[in-house]
N, CA and C atoms as a LAMMPS dump frame, in Angstrom:
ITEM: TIMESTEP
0
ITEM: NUMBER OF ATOMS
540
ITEM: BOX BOUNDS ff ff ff
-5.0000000000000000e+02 5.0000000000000000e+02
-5.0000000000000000e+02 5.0000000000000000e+02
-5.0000000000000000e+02 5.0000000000000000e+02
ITEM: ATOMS id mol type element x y z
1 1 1 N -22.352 23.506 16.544
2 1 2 C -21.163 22.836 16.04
3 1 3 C -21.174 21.335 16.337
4 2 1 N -22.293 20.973 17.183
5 2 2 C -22.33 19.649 17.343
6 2 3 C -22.032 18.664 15.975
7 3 1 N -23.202 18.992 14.874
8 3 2 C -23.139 18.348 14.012
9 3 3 C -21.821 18.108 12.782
10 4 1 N -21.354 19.163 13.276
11 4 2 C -19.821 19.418 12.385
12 4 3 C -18.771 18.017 12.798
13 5 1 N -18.828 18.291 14.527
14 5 2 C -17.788 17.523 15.01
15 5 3 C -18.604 15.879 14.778
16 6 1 N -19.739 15.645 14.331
17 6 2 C -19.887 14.227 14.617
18 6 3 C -19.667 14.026 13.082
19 7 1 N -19.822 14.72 12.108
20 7 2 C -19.724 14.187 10.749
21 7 3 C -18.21 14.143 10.336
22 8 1 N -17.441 14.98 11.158
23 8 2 C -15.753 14.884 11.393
24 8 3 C -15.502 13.379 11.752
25 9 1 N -16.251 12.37 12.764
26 9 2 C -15.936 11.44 13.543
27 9 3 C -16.558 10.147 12.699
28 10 1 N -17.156 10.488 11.98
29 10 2 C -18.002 9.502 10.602
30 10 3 C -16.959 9.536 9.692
31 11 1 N -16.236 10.595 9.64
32 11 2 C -15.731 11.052 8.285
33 11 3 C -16.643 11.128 7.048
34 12 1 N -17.406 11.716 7.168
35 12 2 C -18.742 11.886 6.072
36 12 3 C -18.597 13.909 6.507
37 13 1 N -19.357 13.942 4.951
38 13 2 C -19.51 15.059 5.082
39 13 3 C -20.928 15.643 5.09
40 14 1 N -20.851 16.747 5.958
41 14 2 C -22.352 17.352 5.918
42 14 3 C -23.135 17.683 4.773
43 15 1 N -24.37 17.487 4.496
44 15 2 C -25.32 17.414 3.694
45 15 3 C -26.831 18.045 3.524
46 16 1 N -27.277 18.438 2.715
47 16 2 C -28.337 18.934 2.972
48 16 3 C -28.759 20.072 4.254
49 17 1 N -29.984 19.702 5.049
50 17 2 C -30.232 19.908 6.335
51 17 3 C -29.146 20.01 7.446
52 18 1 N -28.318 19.384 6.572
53 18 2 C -27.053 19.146 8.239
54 18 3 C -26.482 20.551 7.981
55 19 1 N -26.436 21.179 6.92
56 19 2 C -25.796 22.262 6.949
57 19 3 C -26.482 23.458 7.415
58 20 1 N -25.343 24.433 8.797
59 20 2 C -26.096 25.248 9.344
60 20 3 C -25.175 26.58 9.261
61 21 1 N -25.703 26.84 7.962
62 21 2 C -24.582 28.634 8.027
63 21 3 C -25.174 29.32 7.278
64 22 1 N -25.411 30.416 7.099
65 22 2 C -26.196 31.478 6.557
66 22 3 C -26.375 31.261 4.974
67 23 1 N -24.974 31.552 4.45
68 23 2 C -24.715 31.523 3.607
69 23 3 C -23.436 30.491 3.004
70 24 1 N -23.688 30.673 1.515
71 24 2 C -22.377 29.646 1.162
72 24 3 C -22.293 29.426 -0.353
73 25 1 N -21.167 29.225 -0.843
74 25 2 C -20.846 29.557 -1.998
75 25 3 C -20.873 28.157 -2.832
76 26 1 N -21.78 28.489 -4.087
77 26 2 C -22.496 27.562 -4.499
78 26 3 C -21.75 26.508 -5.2
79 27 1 N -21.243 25.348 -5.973
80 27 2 C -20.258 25.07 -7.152
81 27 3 C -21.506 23.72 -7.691
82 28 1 N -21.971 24.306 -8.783
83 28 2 C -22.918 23.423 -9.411
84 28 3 C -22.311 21.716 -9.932
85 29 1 N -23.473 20.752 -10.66
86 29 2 C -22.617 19.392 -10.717
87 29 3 C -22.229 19.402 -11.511
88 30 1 N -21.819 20.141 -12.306
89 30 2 C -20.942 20.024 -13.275
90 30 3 C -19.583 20.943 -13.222
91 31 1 N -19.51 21.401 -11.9
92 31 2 C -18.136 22.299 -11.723
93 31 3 C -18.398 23.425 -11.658
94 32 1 N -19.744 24.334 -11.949
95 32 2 C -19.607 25.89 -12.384
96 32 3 C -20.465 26.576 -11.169
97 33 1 N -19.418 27.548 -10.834
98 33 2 C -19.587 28.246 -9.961
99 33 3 C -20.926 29.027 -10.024
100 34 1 N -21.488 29.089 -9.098
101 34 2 C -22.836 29.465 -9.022
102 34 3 C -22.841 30.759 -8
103 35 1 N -21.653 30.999 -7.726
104 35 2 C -21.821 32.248 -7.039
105 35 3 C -21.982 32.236 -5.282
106 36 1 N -21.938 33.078 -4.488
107 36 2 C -22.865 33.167 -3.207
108 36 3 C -23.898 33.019 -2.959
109 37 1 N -24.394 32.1 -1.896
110 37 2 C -26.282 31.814 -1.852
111 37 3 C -26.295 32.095 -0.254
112 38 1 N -27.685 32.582 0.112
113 38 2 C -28.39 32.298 1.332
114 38 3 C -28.319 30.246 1.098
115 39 1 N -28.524 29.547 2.159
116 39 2 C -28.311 28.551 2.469
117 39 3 C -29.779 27.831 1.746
118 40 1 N -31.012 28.469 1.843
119 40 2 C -32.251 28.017 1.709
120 40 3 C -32.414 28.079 -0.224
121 41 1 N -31.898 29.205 -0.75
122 41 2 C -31.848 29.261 -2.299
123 41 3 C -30.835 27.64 -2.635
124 42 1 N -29.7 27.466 -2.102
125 42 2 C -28.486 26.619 -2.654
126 42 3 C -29.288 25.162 -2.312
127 43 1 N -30.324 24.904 -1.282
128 43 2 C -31.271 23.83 -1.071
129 43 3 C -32.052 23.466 -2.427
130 44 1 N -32.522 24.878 -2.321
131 44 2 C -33.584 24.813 -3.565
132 44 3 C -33.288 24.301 -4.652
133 45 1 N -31.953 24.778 -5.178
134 45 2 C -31.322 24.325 -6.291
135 45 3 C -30.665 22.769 -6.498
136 46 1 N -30.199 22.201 -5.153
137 46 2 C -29.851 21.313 -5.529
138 46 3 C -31.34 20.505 -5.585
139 47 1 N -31.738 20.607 -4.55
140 47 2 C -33.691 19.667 -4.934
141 47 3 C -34.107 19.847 -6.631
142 48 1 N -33.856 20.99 -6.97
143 48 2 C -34.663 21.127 -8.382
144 48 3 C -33.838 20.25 -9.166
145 49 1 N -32.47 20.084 -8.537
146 49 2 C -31.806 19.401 -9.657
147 49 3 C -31.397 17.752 -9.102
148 50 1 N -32.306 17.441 -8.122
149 50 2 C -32.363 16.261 -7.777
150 50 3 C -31.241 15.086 -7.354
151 51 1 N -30.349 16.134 -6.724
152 51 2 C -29.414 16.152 -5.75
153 51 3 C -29.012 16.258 -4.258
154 52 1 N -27.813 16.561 -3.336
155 52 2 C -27.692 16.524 -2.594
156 52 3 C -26.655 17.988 -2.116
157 53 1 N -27.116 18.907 -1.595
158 53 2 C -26.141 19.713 -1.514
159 53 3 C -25.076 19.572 -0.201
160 54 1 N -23.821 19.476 -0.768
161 54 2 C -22.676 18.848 -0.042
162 54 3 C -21.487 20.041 0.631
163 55 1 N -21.677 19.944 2.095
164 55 2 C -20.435 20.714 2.406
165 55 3 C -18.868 20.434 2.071
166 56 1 N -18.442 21.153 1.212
167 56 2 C -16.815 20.367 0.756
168 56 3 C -15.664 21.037 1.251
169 57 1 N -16.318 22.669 1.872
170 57 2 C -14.979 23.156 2.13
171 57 3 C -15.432 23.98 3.592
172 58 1 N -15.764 23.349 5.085
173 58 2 C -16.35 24.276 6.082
174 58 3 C -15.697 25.045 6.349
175 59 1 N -14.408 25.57 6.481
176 59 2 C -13.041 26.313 6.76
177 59 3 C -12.928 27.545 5.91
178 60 1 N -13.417 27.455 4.53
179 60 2 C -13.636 29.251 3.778
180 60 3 C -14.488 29.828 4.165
181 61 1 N -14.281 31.043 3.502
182 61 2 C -15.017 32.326 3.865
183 61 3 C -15.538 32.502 2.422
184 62 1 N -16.887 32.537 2.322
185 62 2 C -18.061 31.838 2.53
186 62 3 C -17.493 30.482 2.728
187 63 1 N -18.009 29.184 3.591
188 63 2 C -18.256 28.084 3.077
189 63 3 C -18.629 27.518 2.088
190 64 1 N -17.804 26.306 1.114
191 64 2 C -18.415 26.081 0.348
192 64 3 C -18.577 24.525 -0.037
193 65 1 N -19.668 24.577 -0.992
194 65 2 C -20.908 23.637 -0.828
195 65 3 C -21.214 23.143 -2.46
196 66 1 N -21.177 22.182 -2.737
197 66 2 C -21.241 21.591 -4.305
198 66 3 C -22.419 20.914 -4.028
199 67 1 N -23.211 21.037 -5.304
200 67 2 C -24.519 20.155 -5.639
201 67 3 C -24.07 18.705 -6.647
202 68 1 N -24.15 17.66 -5.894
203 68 2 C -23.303 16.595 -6.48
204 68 3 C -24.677 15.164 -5.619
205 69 1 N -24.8 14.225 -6.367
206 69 2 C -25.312 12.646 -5.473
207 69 3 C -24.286 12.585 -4.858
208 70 1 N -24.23 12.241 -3.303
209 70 2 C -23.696 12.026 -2.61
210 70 3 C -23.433 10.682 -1.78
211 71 1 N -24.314 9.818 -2.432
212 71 2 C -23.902 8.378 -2.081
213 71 3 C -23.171 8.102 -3.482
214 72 1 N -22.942 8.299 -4.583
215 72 2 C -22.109 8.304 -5.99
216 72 3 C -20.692 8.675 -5.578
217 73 1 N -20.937 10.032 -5.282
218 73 2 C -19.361 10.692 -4.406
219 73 3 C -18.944 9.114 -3.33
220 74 1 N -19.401 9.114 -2.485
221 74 2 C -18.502 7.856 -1.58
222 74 3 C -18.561 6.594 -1.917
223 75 1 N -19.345 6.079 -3.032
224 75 2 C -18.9 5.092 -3.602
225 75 3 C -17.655 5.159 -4.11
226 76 1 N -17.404 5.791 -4.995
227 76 2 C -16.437 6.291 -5.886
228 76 3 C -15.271 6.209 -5.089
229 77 1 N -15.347 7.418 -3.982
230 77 2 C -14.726 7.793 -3.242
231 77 3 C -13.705 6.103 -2.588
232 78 1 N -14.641 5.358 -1.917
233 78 2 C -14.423 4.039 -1.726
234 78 3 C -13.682 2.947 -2.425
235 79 1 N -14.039 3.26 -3.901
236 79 2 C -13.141 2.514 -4.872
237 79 3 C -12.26 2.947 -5.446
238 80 1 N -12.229 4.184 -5.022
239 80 2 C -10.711 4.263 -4.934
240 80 3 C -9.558 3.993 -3.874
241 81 1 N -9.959 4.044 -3.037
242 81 2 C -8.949 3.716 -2.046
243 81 3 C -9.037 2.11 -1.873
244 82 1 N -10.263 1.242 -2.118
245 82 2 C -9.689 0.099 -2.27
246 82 3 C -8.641 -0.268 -3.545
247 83 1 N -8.625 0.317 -4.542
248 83 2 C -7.977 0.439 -5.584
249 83 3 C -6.25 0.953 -5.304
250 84 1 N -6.107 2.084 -4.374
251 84 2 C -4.976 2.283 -4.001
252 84 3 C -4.095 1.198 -2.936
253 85 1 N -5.47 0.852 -2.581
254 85 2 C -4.834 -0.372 -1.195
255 85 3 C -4.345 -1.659 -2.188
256 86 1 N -5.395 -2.018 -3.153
257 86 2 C -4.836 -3.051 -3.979
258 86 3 C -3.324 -2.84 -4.544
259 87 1 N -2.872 -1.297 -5.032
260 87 2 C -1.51 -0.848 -5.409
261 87 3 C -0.683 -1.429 -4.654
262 88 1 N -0.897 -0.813 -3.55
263 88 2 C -0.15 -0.813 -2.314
264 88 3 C 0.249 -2.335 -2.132
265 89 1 N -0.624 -3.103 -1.75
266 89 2 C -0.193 -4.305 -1.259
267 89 3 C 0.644 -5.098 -2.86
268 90 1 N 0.483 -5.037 -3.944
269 90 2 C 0.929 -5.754 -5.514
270 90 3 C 2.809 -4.747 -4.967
271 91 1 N 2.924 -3.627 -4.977
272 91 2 C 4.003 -3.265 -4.927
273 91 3 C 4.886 -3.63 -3.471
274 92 1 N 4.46 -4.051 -2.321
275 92 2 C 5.289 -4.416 -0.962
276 92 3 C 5.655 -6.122 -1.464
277 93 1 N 6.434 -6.235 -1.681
278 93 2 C 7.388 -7.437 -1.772
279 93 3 C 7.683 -8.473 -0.066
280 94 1 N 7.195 -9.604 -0.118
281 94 2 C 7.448 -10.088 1.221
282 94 3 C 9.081 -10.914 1.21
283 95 1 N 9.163 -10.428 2.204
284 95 2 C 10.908 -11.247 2.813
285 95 3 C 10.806 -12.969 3.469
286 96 1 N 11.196 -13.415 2.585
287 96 2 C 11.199 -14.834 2.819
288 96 3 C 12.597 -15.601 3.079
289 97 1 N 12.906 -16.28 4.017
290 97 2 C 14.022 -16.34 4.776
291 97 3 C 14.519 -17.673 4.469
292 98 1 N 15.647 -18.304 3.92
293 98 2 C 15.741 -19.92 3.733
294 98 3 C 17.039 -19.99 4.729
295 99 1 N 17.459 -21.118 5.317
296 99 2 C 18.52 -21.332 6.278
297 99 3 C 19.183 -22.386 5.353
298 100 1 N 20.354 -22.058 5.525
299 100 2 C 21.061 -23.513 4.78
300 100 3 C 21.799 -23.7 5.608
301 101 1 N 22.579 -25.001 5.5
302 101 2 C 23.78 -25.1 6.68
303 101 3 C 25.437 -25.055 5.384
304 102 1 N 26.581 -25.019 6.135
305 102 2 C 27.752 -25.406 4.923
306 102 3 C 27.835 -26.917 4.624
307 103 1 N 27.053 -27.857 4.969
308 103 2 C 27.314 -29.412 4.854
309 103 3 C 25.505 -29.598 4.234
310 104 1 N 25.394 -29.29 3.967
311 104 2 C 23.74 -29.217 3.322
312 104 3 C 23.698 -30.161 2.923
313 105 1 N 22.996 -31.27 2.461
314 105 2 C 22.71 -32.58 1.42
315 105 3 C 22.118 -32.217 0.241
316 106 1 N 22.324 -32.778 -0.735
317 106 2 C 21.489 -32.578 -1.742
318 106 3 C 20.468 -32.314 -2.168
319 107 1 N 19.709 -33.348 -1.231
320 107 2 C 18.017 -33.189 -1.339
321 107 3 C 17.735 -32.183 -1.009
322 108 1 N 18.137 -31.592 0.198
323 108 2 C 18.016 -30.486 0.88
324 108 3 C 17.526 -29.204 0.226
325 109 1 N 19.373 -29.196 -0.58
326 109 2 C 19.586 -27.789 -1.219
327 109 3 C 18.406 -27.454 -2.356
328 110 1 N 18.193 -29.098 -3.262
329 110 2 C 17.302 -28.74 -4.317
330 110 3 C 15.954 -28.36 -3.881
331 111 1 N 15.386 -29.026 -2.95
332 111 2 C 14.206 -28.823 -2.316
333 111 3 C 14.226 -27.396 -1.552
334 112 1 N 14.934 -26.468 -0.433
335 112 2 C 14.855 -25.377 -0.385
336 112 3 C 15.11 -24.39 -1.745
337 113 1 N 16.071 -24.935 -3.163
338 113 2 C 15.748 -23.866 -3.855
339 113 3 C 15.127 -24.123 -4.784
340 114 1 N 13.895 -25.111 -5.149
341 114 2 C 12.719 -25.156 -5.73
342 114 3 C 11.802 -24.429 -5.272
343 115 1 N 11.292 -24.55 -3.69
344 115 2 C 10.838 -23.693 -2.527
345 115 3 C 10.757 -21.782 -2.828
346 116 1 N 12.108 -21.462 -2.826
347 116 2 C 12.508 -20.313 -3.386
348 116 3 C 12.405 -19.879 -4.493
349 117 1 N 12.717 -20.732 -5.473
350 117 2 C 12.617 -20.064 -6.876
351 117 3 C 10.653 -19.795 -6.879
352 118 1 N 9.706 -20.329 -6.313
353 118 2 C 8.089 -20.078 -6.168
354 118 3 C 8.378 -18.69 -5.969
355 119 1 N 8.861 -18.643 -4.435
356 119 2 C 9.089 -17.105 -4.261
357 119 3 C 9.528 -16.135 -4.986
358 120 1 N 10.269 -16.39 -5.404
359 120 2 C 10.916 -15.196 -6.245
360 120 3 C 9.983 -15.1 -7.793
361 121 1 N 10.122 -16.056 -8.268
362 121 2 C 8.67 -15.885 -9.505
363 121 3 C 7.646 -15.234 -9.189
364 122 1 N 7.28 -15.542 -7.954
365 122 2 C 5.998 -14.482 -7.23
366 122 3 C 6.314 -12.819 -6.941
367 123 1 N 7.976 -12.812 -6.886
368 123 2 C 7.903 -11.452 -6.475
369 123 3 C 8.577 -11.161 -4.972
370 124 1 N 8.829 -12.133 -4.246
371 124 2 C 9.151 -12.029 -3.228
372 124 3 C 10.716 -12.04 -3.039
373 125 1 N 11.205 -11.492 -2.042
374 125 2 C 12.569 -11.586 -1.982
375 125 3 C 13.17 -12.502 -1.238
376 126 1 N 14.219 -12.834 -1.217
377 126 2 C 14.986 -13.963 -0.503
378 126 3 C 15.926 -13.722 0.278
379 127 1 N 15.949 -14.186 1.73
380 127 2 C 17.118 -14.142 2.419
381 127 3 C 17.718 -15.316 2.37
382 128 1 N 18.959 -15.325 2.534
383 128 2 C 19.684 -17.031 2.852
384 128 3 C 20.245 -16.496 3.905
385 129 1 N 20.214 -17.431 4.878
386 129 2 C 21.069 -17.513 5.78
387 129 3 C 21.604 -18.668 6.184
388 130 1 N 22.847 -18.518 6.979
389 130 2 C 23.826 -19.987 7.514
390 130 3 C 24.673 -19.603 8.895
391 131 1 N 23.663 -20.49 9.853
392 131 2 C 24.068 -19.996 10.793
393 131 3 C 25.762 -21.54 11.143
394 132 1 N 26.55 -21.082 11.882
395 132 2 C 28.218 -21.657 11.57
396 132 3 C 28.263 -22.416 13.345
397 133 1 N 27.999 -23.733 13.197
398 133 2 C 28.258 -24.401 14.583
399 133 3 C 29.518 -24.58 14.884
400 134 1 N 30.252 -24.68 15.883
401 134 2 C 32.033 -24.854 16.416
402 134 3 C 32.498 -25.167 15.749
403 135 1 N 33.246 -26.019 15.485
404 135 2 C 34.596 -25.654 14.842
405 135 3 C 33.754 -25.695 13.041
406 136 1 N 32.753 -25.134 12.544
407 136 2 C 32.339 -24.752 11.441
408 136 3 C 32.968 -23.34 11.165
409 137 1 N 32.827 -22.845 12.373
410 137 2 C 33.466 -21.479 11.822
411 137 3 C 34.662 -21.35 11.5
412 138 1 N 35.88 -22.578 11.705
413 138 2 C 36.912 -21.891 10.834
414 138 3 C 36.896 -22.429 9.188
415 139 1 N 35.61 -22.548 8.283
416 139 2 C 35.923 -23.021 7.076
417 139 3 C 34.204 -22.311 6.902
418 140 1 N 34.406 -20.375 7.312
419 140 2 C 33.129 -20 6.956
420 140 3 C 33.331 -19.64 4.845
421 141 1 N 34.364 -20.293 4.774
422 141 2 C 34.19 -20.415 3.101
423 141 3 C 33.132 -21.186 2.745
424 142 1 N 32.933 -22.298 3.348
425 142 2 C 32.283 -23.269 3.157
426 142 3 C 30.84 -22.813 2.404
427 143 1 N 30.407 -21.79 3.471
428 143 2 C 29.155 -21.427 3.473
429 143 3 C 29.212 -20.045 2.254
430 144 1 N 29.936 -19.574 2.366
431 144 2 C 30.229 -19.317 1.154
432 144 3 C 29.866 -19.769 0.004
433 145 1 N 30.635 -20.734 -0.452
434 145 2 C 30.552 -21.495 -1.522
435 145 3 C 28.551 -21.636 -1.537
436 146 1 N 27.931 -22.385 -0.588
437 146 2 C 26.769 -22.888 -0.668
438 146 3 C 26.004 -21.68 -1.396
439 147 1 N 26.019 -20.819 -0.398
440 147 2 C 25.532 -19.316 -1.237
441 147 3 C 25.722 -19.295 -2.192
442 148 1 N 27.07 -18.777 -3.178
443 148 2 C 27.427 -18.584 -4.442
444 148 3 C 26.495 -19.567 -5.095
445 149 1 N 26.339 -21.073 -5.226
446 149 2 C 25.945 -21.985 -5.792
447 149 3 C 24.754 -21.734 -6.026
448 150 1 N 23.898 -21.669 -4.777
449 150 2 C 22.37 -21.319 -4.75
450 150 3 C 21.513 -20.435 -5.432
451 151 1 N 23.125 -18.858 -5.826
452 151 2 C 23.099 -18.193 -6.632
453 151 3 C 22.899 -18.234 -8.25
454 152 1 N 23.584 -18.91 -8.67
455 152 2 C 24.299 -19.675 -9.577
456 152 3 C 22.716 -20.095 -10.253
457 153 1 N 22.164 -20.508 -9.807
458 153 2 C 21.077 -21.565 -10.038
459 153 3 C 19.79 -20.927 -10.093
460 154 1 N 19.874 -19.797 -9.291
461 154 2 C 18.748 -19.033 -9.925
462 154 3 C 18.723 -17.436 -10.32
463 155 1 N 19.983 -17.515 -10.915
464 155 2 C 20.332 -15.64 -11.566
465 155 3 C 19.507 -15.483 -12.612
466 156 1 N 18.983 -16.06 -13.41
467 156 2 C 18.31 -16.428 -14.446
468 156 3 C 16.99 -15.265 -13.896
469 157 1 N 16.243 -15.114 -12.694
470 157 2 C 15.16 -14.876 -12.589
471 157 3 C 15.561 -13.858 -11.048
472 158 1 N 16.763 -13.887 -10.667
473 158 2 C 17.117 -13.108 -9.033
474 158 3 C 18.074 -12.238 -9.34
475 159 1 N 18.666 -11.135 -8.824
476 159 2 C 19.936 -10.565 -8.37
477 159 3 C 20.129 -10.587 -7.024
478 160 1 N 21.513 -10.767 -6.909
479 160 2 C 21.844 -10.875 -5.424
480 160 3 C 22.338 -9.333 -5.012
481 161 1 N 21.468 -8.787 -4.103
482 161 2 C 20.893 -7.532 -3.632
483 161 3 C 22.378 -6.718 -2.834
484 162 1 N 22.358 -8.26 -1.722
485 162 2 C 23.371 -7.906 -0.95
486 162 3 C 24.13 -9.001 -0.554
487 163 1 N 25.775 -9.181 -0.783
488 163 2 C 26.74 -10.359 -1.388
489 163 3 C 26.937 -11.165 0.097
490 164 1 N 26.884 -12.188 -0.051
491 164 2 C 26.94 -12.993 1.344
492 164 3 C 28.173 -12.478 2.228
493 165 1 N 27.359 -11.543 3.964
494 165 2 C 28.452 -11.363 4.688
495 165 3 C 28.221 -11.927 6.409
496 166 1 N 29.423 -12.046 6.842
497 166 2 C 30.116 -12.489 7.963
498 166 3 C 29.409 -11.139 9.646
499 167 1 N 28.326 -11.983 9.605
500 167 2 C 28.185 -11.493 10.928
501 167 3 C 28.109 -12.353 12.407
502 168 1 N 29.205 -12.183 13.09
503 168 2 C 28.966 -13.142 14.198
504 168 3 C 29.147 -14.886 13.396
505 169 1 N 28.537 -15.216 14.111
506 169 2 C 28.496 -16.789 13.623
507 169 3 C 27.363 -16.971 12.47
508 170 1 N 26.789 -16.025 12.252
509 170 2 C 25.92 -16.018 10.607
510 170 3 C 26.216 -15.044 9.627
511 171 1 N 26.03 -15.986 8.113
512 171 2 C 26.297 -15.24 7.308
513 171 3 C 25.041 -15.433 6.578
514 172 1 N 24.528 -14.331 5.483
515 172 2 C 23.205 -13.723 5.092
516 172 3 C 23.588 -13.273 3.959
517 173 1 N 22.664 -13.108 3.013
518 173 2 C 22.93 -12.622 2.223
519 173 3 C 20.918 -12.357 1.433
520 174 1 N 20.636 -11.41 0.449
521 174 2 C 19.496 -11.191 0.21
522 174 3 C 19.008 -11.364 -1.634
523 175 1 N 18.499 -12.181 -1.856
524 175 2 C 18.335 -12.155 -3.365
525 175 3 C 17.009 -11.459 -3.416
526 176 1 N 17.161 -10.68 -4.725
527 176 2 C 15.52 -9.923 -5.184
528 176 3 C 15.768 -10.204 -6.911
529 177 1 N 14.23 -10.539 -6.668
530 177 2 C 13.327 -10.968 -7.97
531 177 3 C 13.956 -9.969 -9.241
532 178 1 N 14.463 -10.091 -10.443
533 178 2 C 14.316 -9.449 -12.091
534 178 3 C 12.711 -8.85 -11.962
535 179 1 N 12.814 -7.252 -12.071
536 179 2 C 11.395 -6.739 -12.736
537 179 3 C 11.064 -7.405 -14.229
538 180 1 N 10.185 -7.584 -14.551
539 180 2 C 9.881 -7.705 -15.843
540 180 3 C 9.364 -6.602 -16.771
């Protein structure tokens, strides 16, 4: 069982010679069942057919074993999961965070939401936040307003996810990108 547990730790599967069981149930390269073999006939066959005979299932009764190229199989095998990883990462959306204050300047505002609108064209989502210094917090409309505006300016291409709220001395709010 040595060789079982090290091709477990490769994650490769046993092959040829590596395979050590009496018998085992054949599945030819094109899918068709070939029946039960002594281990030395199911060799034979895949050699004649200039292949690799592959353990695919060690856990049945018989074991069973497909005649398939086996560096083809993990290529394949390989491009697909870089292929799923490529999915993966195109569909996770990154959280990108802008701070505004309620007294913001102009330059400011246009320049953080030029900044943002990149993001969101890309796909990414937007937080705003405004954090409220002393006596700012009694006119947290203020910041309000800035939000709404910021809104305002890029609905065209955002929805606002979640509506600007009052936590503590910051208020937040989250814009996400229009699917196309």
């Amino acid at each position: 069982m040595e060789v079982l547990d090290i091709a477990k730790k490769n994650d490769n599967m046993l092959t040829n010679d590596q395979i050590k069981v009496p018998e085992v149930l054949v599945i030819g390269p094109n899918g068709e069942q070939m029946g039960v073999k002594p281990i030395a006939d199911a060799l034979t066959l895949a050699t004649y057919a200039a292949l690799d005979l592959v353990l695919i299932s060690p856990n049945a009764n018989p074991p069973v074993c497909k005649v398939m190229d086996y560096n083809k199989f993990k290529y394949e095998k390989k491009k697909k999961e870089k292929e799923a990883l490529k999915k993966q990462k195109a569909n996770r959306s990154e959280l990108k965070e802008y701070r505004l204050s309620p007294v913001i300047d102009v330059g400011d505002f246009e320049t953080k939401l030029k900044n943002a609108t990149k993001y969101l064209e890309k796909g990414d989502r937007i937080k705003l936040s405004i954090r409220f210094k002393g006596r700012q917090m009694a006119h947290t409309e203020l910041g309000n307003e800035v939000m709404e505006r910021f809104y305002e300016r890029v609905k065209d291409i955002a929805t606002m996810d979640q509506k600007p709220k009052l936590d503590g001395r910051n208020m937040s709010c989250v814009l996400v990108p229009i699917k196309k």
